[in-house]
C-alpha positions as a Markdown table, in Angstrom:
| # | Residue | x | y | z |
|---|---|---|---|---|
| 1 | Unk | -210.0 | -92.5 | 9.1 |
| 2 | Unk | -213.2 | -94.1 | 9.9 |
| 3 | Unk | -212.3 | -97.6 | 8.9 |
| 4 | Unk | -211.5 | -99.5 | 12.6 |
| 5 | Unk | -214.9 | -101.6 | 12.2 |
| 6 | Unk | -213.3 | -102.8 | 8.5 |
| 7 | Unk | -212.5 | -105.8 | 7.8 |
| 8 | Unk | -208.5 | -106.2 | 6.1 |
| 9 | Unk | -210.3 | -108.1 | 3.2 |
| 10 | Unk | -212.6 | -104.4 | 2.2 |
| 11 | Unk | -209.3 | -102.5 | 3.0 |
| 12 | Unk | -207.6 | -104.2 | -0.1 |
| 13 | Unk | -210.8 | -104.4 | -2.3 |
| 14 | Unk | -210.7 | -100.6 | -1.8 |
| 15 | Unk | -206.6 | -100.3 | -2.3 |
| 16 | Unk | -207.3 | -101.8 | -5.6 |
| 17 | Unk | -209.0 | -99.1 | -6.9 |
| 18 | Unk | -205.6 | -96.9 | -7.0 |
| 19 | Unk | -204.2 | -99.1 | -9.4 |
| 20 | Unk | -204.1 | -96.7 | -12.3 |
| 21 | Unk | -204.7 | -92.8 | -10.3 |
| 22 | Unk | -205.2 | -92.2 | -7.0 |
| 23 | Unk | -206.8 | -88.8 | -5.6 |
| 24 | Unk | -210.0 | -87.6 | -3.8 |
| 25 | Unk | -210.6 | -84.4 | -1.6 |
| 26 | Unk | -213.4 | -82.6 | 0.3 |
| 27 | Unk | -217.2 | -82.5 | 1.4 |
| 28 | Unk | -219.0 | -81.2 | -1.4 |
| 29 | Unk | -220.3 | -77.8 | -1.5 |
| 30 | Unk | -223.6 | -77.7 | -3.3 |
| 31 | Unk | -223.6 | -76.9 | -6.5 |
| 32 | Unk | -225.6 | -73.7 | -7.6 |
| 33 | Unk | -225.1 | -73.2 | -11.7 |
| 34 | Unk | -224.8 | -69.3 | -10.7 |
| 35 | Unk | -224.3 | -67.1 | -13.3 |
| 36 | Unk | -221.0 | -64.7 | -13.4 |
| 37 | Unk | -220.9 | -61.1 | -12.5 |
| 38 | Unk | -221.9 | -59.1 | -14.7 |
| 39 | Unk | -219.1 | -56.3 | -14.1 |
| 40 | Unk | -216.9 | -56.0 | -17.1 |
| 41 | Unk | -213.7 | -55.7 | -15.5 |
| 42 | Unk | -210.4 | -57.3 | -16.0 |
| 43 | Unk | -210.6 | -60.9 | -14.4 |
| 44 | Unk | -214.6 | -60.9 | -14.3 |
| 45 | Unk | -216.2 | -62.8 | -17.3 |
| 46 | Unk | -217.6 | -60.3 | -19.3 |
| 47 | Unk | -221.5 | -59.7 | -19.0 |
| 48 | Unk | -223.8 | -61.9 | -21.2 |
| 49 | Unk | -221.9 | -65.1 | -20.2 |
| 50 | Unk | -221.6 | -67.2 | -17.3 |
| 51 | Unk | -220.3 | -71.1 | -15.9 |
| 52 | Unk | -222.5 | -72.5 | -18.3 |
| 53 | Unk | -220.9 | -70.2 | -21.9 |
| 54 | Unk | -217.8 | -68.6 | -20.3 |
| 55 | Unk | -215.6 | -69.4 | -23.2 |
| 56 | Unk | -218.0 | -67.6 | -25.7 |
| 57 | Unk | -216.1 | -64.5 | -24.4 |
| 58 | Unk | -212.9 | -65.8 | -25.6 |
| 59 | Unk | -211.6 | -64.8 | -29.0 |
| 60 | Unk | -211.9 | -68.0 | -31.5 |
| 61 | Unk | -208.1 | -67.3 | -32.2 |
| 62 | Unk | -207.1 | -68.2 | -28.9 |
| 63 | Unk | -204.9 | -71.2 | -28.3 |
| 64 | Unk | -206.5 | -73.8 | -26.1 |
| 65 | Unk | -202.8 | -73.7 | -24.7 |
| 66 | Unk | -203.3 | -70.0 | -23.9 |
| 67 | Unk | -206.1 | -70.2 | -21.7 |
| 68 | Unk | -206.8 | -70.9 | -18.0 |
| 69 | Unk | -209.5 | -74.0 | -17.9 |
| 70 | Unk | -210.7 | -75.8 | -15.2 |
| 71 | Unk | -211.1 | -79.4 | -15.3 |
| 72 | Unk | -211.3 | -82.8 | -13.1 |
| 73 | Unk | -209.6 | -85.2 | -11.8 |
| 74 | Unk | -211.4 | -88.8 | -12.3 |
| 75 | Unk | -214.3 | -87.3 | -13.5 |
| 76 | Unk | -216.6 | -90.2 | -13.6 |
| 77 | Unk | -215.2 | -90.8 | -9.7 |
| 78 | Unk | -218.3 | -90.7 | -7.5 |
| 79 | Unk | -218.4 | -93.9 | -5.7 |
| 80 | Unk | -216.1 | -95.6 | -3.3 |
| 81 | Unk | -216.4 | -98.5 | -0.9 |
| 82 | Unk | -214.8 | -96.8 | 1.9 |
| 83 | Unk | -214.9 | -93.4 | 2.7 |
| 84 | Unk | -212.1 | -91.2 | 1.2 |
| 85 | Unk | -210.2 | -93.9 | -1.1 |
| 86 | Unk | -212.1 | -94.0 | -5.0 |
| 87 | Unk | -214.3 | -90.9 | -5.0 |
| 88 | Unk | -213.0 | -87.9 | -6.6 |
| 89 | Unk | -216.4 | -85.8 | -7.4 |
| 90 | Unk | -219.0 | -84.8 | -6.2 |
| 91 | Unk | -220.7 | -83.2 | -8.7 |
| 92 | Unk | -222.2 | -85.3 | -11.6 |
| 93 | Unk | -220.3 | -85.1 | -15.5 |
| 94 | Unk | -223.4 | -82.6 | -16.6 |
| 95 | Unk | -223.5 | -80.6 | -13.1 |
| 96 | Unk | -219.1 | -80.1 | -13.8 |
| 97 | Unk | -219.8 | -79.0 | -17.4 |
| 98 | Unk | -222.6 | -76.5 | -16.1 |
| 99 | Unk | -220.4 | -75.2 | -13.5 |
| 100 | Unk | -217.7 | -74.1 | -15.7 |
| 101 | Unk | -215.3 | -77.5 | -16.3 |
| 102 | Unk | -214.3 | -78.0 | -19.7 |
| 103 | Unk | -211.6 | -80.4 | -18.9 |
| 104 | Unk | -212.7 | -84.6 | -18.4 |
| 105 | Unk | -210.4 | -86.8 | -17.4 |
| 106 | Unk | -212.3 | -90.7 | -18.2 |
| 107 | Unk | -211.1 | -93.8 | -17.2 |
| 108 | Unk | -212.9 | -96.2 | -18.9 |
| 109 | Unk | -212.3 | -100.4 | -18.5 |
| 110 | Unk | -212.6 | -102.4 | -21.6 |
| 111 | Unk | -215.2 | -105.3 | -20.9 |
| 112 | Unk | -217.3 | -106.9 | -23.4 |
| 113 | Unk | -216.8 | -104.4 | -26.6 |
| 114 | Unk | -217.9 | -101.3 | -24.5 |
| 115 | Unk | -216.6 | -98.9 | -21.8 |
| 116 | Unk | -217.3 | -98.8 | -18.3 |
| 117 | Unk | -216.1 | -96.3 | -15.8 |
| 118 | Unk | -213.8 | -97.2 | -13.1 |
| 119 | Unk | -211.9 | -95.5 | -10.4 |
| 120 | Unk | -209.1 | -98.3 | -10.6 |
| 121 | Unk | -211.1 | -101.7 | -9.4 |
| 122 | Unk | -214.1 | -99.8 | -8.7 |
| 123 | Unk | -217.1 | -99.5 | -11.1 |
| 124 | Unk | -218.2 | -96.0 | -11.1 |
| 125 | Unk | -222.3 | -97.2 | -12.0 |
| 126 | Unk | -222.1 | -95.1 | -15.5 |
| 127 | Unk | -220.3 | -96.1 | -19.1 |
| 128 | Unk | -218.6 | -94.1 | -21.9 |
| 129 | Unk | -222.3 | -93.3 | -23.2 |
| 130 | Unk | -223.6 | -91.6 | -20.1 |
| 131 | Unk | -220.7 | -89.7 | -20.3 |
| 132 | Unk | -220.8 | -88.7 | -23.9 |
| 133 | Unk | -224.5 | -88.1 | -23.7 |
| 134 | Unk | -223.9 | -85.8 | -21.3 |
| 135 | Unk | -221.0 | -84.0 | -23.4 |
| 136 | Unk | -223.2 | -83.6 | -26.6 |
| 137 | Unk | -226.2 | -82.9 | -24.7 |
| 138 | Unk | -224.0 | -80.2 | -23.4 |
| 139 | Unk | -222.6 | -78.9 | -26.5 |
| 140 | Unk | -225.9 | -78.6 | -28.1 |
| 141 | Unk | -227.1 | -76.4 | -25.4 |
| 142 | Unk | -223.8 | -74.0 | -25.7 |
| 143 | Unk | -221.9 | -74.6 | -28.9 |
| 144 | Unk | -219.7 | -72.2 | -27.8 |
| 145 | Unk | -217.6 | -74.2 | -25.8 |
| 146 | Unk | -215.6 | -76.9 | -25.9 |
| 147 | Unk | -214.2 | -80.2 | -24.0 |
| 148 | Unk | -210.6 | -81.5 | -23.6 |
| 149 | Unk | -211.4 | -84.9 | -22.8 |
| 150 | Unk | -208.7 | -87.4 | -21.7 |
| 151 | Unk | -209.1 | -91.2 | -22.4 |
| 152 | Unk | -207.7 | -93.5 | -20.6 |
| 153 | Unk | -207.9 | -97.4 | -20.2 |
| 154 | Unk | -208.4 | -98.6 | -16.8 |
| 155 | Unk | -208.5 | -101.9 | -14.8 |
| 156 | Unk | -208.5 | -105.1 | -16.5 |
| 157 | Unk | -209.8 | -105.7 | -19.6 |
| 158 | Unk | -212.4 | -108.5 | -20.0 |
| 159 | Unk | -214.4 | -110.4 | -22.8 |
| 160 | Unk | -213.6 | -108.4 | -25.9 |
| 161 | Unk | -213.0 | -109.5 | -29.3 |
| 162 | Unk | -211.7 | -106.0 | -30.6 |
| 163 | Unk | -208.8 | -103.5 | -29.3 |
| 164 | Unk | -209.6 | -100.5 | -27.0 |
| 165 | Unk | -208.7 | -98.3 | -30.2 |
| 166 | Unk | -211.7 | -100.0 | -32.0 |
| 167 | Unk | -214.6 | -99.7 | -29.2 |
| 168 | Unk | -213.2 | -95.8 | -29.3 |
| 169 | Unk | -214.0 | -95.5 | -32.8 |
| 170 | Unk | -216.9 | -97.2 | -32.3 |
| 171 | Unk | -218.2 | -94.3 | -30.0 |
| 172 | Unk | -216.6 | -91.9 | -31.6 |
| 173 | Unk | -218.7 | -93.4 | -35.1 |
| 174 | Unk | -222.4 | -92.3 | -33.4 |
| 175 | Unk | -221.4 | -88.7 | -33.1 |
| 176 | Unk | -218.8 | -87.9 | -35.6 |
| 177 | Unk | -219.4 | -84.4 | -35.9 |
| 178 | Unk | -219.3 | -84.3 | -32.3 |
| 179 | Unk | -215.3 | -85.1 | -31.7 |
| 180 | Unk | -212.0 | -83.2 | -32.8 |
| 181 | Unk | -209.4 | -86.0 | -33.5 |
| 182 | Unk | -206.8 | -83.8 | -34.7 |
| 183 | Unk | -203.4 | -84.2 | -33.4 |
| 184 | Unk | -202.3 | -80.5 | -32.9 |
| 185 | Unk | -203.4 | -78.2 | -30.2 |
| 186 | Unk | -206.1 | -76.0 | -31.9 |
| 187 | Unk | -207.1 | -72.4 | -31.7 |
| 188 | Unk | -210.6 | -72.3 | -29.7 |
| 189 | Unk | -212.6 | -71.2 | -32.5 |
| 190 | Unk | -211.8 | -74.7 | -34.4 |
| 191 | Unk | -213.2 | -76.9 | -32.1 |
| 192 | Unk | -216.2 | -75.2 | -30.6 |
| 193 | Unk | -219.1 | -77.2 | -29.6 |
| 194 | Unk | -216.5 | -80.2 | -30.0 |
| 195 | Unk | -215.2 | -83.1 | -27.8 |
| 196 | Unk | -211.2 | -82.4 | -28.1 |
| 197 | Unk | -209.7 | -86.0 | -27.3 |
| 198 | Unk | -206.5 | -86.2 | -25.4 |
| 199 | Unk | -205.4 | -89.8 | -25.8 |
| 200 | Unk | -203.8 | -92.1 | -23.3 |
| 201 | Unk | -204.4 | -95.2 | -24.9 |
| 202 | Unk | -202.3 | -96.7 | -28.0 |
| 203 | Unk | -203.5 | -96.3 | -31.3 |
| 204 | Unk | -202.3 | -97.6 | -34.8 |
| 205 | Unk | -202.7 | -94.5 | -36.5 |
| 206 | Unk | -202.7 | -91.1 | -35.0 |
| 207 | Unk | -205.5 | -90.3 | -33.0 |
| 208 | Unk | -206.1 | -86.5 | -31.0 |
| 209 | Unk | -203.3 | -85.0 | -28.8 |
| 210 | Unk | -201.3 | -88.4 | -28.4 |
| 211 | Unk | -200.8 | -87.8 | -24.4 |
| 212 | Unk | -199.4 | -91.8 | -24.4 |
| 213 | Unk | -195.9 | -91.1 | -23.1 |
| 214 | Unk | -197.4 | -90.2 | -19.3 |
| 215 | Unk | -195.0 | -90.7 | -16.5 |
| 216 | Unk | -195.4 | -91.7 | -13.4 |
| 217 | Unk | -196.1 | -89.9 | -10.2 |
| 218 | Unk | -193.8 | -86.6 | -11.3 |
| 219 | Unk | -193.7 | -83.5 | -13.7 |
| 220 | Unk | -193.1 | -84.3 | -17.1 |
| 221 | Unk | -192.7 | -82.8 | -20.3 |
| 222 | Unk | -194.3 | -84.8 | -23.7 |
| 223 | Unk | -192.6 | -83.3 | -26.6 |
| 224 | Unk | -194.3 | -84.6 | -30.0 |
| 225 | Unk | -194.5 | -83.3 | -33.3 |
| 226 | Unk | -197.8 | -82.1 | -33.5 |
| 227 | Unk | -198.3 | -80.9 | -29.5 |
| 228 | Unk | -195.8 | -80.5 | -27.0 |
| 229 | Unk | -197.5 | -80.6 | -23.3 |
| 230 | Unk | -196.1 | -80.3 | -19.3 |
| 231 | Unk | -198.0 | -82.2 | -16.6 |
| 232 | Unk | -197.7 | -82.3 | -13.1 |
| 233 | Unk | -199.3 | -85.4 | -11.5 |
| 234 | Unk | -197.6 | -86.4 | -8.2 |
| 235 | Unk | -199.9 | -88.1 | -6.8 |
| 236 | Unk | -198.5 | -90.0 | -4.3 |
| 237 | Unk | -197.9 | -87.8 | -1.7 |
| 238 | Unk | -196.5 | -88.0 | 1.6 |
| 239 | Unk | -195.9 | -83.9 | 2.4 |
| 240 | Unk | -198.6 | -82.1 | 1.2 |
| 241 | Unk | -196.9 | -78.9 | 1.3 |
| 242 | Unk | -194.7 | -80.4 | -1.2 |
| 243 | Unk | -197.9 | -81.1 | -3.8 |
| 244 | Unk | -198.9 | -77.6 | -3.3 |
| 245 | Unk | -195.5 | -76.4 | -4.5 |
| 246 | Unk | -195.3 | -78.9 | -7.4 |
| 247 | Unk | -199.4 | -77.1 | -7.8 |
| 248 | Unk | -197.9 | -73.8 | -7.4 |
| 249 | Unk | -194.8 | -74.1 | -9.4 |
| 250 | Unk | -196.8 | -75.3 | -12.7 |
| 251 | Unk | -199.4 | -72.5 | -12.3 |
| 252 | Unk | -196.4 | -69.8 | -12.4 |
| 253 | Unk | -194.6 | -72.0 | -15.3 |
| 254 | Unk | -197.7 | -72.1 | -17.5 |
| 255 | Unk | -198.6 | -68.2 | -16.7 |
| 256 | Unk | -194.9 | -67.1 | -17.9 |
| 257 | Unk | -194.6 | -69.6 | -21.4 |
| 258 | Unk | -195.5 | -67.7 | -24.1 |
| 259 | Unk | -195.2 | -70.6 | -26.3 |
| 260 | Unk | -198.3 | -73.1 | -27.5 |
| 261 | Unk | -197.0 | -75.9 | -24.5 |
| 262 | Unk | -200.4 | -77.2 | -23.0 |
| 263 | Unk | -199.8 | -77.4 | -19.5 |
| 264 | Unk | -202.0 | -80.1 | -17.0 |
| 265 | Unk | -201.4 | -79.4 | -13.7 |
| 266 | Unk | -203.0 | -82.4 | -11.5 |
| 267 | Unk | -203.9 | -80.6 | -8.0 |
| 268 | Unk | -205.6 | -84.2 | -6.8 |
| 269 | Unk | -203.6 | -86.5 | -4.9 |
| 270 | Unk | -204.0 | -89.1 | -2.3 |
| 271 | Unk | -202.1 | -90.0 | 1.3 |
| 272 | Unk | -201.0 | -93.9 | 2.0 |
| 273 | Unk | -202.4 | -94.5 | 5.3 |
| 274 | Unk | -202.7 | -97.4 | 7.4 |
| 275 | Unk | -201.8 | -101.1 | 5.5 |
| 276 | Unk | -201.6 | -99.0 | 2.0 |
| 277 | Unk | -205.0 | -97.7 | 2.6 |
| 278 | Unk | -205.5 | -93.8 | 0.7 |
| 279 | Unk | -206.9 | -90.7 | 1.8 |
| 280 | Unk | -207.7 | -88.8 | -0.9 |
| 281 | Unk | -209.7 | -85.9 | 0.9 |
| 282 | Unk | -205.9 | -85.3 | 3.1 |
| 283 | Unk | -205.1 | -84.2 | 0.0 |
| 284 | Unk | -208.0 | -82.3 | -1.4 |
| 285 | Unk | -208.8 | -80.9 | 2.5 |
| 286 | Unk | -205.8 | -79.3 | 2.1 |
| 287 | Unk | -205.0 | -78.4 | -1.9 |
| 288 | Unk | -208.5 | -77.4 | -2.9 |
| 289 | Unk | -208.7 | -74.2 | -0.5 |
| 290 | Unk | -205.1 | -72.8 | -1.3 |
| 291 | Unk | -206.1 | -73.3 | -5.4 |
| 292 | Unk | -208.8 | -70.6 | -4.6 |
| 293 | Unk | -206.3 | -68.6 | -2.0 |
| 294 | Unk | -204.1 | -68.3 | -5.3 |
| 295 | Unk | -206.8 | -67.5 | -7.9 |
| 296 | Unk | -208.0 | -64.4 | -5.7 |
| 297 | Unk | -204.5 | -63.3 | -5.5 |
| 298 | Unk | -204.1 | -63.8 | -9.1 |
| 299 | Unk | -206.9 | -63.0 | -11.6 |
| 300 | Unk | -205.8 | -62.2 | -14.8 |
| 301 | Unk | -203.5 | -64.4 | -16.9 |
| 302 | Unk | -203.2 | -68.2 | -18.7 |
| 303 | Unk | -202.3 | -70.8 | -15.8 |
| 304 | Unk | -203.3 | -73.8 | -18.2 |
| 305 | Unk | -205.8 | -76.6 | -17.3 |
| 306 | Unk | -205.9 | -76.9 | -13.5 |
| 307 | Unk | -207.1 | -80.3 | -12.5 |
| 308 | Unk | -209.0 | -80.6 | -9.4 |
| 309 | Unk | -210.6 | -83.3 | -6.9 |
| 310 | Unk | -214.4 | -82.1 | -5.8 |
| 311 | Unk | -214.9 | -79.5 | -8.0 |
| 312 | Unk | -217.0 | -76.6 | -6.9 |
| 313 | Unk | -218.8 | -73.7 | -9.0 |
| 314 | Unk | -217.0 | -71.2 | -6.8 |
| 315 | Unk | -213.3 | -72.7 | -7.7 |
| 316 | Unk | -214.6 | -73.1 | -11.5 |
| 317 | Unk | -215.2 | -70.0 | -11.9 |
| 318 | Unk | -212.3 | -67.9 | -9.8 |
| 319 | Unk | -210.0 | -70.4 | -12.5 |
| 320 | Unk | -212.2 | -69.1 | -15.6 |
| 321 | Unk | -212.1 | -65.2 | -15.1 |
| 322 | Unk | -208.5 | -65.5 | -15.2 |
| 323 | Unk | -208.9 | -65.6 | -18.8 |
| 324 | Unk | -210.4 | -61.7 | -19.3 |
C-alpha cells in the first residue's frame, strides 16, 4: 500500500469509513456505453437492445428473482482519503445505469432532514437527490427497465427533527409515480420504469422488500412473508480464495432454485492491512476478473443480482446476456 508517508491520525480517519460496509477493487476501465451484439443467439441480448434497454427483451412475466442483474456495491462510493480504503466505483450512478446496472446499493447519513452519501465516515460529495435524479432521469429515457435500489442508513446521524423513515417519504413524495414500495418481489413487467426499494432501514409500517434482518459478514437467508431472500456478504476477508468460493457457491445456488428466493450475492470485499487499515482493490484485483472468467464459461441461466466493486460495461453485460 502506498501509505508510509501517512500520518496514524489519516490512517484512522480513513478506517472509519468501514464502519457500516467495507469493499473497493480495481483501476477503472473506461467506460464506453457500447451497445450489445446484435447476434440473436442464446446468451447474446437479442438485437434492438443494448446496456442501456437490455431488460426490454425480458418477458414482463418474469420474476425479478428469476433473472441474472448486475448491480454495485456502494454505489455512490467514489471518493476516499487514501488510496484503496472508501472508493468502490469508478463509474458515476448515471454512467452504471447506462452500462447495464440495475441494482444500487445507497448509503445515505441522516443530517439535517436530508440524505447525504457516505462510504462509512466519508462523504461521498453527492445526496439522495443526485442520486434519484439520476434514477428518473434514467427511467424516463428507457421505461423499460427497472432499479432494485437498497437503502441503507449510514454513519451518524446529525441535526434532525424527523426519523430516517420520514425524510424517505419525503423523497419518495417528489416522485411518487416513480417508486414501487410493494413488499413482495414483483414480476418485471409491474415495476418497469420504477425505483424497486429494498429496505435496510426500520420502518413503522411496511415499506418495499423489508431486507432489515441483514447479518453480518456471512451468508444469510431472510425469510418473510411477503419475500424470502439469500445474501452473501463476507466482506471481511482474510483468504480471498475463500470469497471467491462464498461468490461462486451463491452463483451455482441461485442458478439451480427454481423457487421466487431473491438471491444478492456481494462479490466486493475488503483486506485488513496494517493498523486495521483496508484494501479494498486486494479484493476486487482479484474477484472482479474471475466474475467475468465464470460468465464466459456460463452464459445462459438466472445467477440472481451479482454485486460488484468497479463496475465495468464489459462485466455488465457478460452478467446480462445470461438472461436470453
Amino acid at each position: 500500500m502506498k501509505t508510509l508517508k501517512l500520518r496514524l491520525p489519516v490512517y484512522l480517519v480513513a478506517a472509519l469509513a468501514f464502519a457500516s460496509c467495507k469493499k473497493q477493487d480495481n483501476p477503472v476501465e473506461k467506460f464506453k456505453p457500447e451497445r450489445l451484439s446484435n447476434v440473436s443467439a442464446a446468451g447474446v441480448v437479442p438485437p434492438g437492445y443494448g446496456l442501456s434497454n437490455w431488460m426490454g427483451a425480458v418477458s414482463d412475466n418474469t420474476s425479478i428473482a428469476q433473472m441474472s442483474i448486475p448491480g454495485t456495491h456502494d454505489s455512490g462510493a467514489r471518493t476516499e482519503p487514501i488510496g484503496g480504503t472508501a472508493k468502490c466505483q469508478n463509474l458515476s450512478i448515471a454512467e452504471q445505469l447506462s452500462a447495464g446496472v440495475r441494482f444500487l446499493d445507497i448509503r445515505c447519513r441522516h443530517i439535517d432532514n436530508a440524505f447525504a452519501i457516505h462510504h462509512g465516515a466519508i462523504y461521498q460529495n453527492l445526496n439522495f437527490n443526485d442520486v434519484l435524479n439520476a434514477c428518473i432521469s434514467f427511467l424516463n429515457s428507457n421505461p423499460t427497465e427497472t432499479i432494485i435500489m437498497s437503502v441503507k442508513e449510514e454513519h451518524t446521524p446529525s441535526n434532525n427533527t424527523r426519523s430516517f423513515e420520514q425524510t424517505f417519504d419525503s423523497y419518495v413524495a417528489q416522485n411518487s409515480s416513480k417508486w414501487d414500495l410493494g413488499t413482495g418481489i414483483p414480476n418485471l413487467g409491474t415495476v418497469r420504469g420504477k425505483i424497486k426499494l429494498l429496505r435496510r432501514f426500520g420502518t413503522g409500517s411496511p415499506k418495499g422488500i423489508d431486507a432489515t434482518a441483514w447479518a453480518d459478514n456471512t451468508t444469510f437467508s431472510i425469510n418473510n412473508s411477503a419475500a424470502n431472500l439469500k445474501v452473501q456478504d463476507f466482506y471481511n476477508v482474510n483468504d480471498v480464495n475463500t470469497k471467491w468460493t462464498s461468490v461462486q457457491t451463491q452463483l451455482n445456488d441461485a442458478h439451480n432454485d427454481t423457487s421466487n428466493r431473491l438471491y444478492l450475492n456481494f462479490c466486493s470485499g475488503y483486506k485488513p492491512g496494517l493498523f486495521g487499515i483496508p484494501s479494498i482493490t486486494t479484493v476486487s484485483n482479484f474477484i472482479n476478473p474471475k466474475v467475468s472468467t465464470f460468465f464466459t464459461n456460463n452464459t445462459s441461466g438466472k445467477y440472481g443480482v451479482v454485486i460488484l466493486d468497479f463496475v465495468d460495461a464489459a462485466r455488465s453485460q457478460l452478467i446480462a446476456n445470461t438472461n436470453f
